[in-house]
N, C-alpha and C positions, 0 to 999 in steps of 0.2 A: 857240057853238063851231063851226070848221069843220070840215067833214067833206069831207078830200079825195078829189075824185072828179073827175079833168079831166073836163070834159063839152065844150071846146071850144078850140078854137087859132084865132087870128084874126092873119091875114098882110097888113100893107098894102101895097099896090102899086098899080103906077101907071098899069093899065088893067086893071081887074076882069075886061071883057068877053075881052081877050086873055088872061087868067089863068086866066080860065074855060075856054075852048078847052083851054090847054094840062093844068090839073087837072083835066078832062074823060076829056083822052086818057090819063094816067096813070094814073089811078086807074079809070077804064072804067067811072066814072058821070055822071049830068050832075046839076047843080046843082038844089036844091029852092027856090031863090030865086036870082032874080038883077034885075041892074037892071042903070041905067049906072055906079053906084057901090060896088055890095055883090053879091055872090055865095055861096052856101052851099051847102053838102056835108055830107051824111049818110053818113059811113061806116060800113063796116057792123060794130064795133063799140061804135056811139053818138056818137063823138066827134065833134061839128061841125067841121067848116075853115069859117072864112070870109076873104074877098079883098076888104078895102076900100078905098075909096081912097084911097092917103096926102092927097088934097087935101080929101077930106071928112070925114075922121075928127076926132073930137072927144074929148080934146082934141089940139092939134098933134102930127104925130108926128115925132119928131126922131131914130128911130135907121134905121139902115143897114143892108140887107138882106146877109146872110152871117154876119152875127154870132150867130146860129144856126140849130137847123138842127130837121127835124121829119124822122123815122124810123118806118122801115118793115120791118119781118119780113119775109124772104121768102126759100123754100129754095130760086129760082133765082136767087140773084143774077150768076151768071156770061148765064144767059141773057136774065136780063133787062137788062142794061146791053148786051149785043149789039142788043137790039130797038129799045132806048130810044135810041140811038146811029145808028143804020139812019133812026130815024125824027124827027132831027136835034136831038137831045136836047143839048145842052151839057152838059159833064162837068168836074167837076173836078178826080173820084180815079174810076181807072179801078178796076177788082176788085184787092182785095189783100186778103193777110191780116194781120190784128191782132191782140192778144193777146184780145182777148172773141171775134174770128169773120172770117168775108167780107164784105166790103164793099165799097161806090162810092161817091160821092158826085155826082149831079148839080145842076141850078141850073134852076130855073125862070126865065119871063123877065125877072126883075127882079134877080137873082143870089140869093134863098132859097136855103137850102141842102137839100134833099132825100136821106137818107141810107138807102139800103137794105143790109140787115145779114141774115147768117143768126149766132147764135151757134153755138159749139162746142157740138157734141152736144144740139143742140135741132132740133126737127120741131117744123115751124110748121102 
């Protein structure tokens, strides 16, 4: 029986090494593995990212980065899409509100989707 429990998200893309950099600066940790192929992130509630590369992963990967997205809690989101913006972040949804909360949407450099949210009446 499984016992669900994400313990990891794994994004492929098409230079780890630049992917790294860039989920370095977002996230304002550095990677606990990296190479020229694979890159890994601990965050800090357990859940791994990794960044592999579409050319090396097994088996082939065949889908297209945007087609979804990975999200992130955070009770600035107006200030954090200023920063993230400032510091030449691609954007797809600027701050808006929706019927769950706040939110934006950016794109890392392969066009991932990156979603930070506050909901209605939650303290993160």
């Amino acid at each position: 029986m499984l016992h669900p429990n994400l313990g990891f998200v794994l994004l492929f893309v098409s230079n780890p090494v630049i992917s790294s950099r860039f989920y370095s600066q977002i996230l304002d940790l550095k990677p606990i593995e990296e190479s020229s192929t694979f890159a890994l992130f601990a965050l800090k509630n357990g859940v791994m990212l990794g960044l592999w590369s579409r050319e090396t992963a097994q088996p082939t990967v065949h889908g297209q980065p945007g087609s979804s997205e990975i999200c992130f809690g955070e009770n600035r989101v107006d200030e954090l899409y200023d920063q993230w913006v400032k510091n030449g972040i691609s954007m797809a949804q600027q701050p808006t509100d929706m019927d769950f909360g706040r939110t934006f949407v950016a794109l890392d450099p392969d066009g991932h989707r990156i979603r930070i949210y506050k909901l209605h009446e939650q303290t993160i």
